[in-house]
C-alpha positions in Angstrom: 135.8 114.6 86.8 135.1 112.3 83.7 132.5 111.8 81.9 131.3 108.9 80.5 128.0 109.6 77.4 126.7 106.1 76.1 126.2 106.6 72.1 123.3 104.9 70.8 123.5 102.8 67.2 121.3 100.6 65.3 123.7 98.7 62.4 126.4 100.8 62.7 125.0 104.1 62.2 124.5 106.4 65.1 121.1 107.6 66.5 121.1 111.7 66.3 120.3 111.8 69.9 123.7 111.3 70.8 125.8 114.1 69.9 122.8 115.7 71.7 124.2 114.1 74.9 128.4 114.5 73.7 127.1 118.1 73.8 125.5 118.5 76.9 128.5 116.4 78.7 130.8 118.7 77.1 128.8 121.7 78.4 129.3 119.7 82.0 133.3 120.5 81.7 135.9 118.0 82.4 136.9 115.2 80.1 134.4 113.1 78.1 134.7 109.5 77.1 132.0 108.3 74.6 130.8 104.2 74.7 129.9 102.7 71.6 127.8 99.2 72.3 127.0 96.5 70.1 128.9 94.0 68.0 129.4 95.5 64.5 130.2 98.6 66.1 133.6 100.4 63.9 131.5 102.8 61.9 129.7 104.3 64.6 132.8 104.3 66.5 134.7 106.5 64.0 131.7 108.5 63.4 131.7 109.8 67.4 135.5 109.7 67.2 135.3 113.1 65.0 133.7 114.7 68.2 136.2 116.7 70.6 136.6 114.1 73.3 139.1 112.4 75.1 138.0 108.5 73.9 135.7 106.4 72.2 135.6 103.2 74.0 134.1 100.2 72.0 132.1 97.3 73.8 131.8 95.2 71.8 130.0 91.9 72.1 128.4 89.0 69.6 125.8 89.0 72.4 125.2 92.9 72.5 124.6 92.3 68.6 120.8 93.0 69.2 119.1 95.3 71.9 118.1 93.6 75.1 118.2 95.3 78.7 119.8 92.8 80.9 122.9 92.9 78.1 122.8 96.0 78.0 122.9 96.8 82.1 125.1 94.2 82.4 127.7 95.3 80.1 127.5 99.0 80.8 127.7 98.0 84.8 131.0 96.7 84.6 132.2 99.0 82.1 131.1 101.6 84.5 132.8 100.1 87.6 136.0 100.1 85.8 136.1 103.7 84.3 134.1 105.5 87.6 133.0 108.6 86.0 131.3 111.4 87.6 128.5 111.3 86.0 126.7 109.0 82.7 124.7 111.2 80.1 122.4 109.2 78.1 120.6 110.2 74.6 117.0 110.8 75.9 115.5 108.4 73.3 113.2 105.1 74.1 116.1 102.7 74.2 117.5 105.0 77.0 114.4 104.8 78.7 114.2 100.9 78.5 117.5 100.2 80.3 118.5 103.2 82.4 116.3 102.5 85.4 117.3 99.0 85.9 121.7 99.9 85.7 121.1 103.4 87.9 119.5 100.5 90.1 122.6 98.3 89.6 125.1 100.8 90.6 123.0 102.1 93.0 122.2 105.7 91.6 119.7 107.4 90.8 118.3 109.4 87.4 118.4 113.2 86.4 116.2 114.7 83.7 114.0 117.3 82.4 110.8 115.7 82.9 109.1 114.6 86.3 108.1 110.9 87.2 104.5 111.2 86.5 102.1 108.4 86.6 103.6 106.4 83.9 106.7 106.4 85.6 106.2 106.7 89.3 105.5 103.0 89.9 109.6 102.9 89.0 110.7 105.0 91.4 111.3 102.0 94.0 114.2 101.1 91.7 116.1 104.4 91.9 115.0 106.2 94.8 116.0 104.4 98.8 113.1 103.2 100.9 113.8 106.0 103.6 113.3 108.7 100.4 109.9 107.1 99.0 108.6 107.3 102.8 109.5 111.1 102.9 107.6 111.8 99.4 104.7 109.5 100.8 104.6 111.6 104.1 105.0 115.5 102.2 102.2 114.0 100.3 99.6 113.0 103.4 101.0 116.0 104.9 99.2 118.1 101.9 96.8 116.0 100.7 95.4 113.6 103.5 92.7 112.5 101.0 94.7 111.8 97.8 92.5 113.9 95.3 95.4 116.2 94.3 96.8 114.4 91.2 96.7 111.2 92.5 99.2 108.4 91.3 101.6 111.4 90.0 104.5 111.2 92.5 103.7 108.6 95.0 102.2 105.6 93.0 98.9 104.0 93.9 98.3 100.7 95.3 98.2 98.4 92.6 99.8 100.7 89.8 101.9 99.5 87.0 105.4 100.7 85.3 105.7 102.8 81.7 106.3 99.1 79.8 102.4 98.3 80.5 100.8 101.4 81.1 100.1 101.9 77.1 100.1 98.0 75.8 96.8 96.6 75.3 97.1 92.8 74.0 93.7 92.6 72.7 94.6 95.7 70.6 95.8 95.7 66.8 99.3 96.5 65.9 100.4 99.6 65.3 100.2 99.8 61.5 103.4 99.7 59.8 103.2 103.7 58.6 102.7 104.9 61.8 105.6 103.0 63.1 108.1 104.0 60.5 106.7 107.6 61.5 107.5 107.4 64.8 110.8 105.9 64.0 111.4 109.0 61.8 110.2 111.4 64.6 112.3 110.0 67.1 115.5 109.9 64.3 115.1 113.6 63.5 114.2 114.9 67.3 111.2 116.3 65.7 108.9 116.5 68.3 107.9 120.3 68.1 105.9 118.8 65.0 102.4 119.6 64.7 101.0 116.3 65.7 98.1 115.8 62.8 100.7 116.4 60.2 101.7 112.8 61.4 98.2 111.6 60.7 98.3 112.8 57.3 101.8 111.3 56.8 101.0 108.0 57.9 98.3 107.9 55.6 100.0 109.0 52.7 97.7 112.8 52.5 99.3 115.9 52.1 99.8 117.5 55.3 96.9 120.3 56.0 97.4 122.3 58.7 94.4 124.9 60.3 96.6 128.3 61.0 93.1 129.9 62.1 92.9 130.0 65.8 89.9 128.7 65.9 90.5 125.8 63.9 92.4 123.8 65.8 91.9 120.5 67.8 
């Protein structure tokens, strides 16, 4: 049983996320194999390489140089159809979340996490789940809840309801101000998401962070 966890980089450095996923693959037993993507790719690939696994497998690719799904499904698809591993462990990071759907699709699998689908992701579930397994959810659900008021939308997806990528983008909203982005960017880096969340605000603006420890004083 091998297998294979796809490392995340961005110019040659890896994203912290994946020895996250080199350890939970080695918790999994059996060999590992760790796959580096991209085009300028070597210093990421010696940076996993000082992990205990069995090989670090470079794809490397002019036209992987920048992030794009279909590349990136289409390269990891054939790379998986040659090496067949048991099972693929991804960094649980946005990128992961981009592509994964669409090459479990390609290969005909389906996903594994520690979240449920939810409303922002149950319109997806057509692309990892068979036809004859959406009817059974669809008929536990009317079997429970003929008249859809118990958290509608949250496992079997309305008529009309639209994927994660949409759900939150509003066109005739403002960009996301550069400080809040590099924030984000630096929550996602550092896995810090047990932060307290206003600490953000005040970072983004540049405050000192001023946290309420009374218990009545929060928000």
């Amino acid at each position: 049983m091998m297998i294979l966890v796809v490392a995340e980089q961005r110019d040659g450095r890896l994203n912290r996320a994946t020895w996250e996923a080199v350890a939970a693959a080695q918790q999994a037993g059996g060999p590992v194999k760790v796959v580096v993507v991209g085009a300028d790719i070597d210093a990421a690939a010696a940076e996993i390489g000082a992990a205990d696994v069995a090989e670090v497998i470079g794809l490397a690719a002019s036209a992987l140089a920048g992030y794009t799904s279909d590349g990136y499904v289409s390269a990891l698809a054939t790379l998986i159809g040659q090496e067949q591993p048991s099972h693929v462990f991804f960094a649980h990071t946005y990128q992961t979340r981009d592509f994964v759907p669409a090459l479990a699709a390609r290969l005909g699998g389906t996903l594994a996490g520690e979240h449920g689908d939810g409303r922002l992701r149950a319109p997806l579930l057509p692309s990892v789940w068979p036809a004859a397994t959406l009817a059974r959810f669809a008929a536990v659900k009317r079997a429970f809840d003929p008249d859809t008021i118990l958290n509608p939308g949250a496992k079997v997806a309305l008529p009309g309801a639209r994927a994660v990528d949409r759900v939150k983008y509003d066109p005739a909203l403002p960009p996301l101000p550069a400080a809040a982005r590099q924030v984000l960017a630096r929550v996602e880096g550092d896995r810090a998401y047990a932060g307290f969340r206003l600490d953000l605000l005040d970072e983004a603006s540049g405050r000192s962070a001023g946290r309420l420890d009374s218990p009545v004083g929060g928000i």
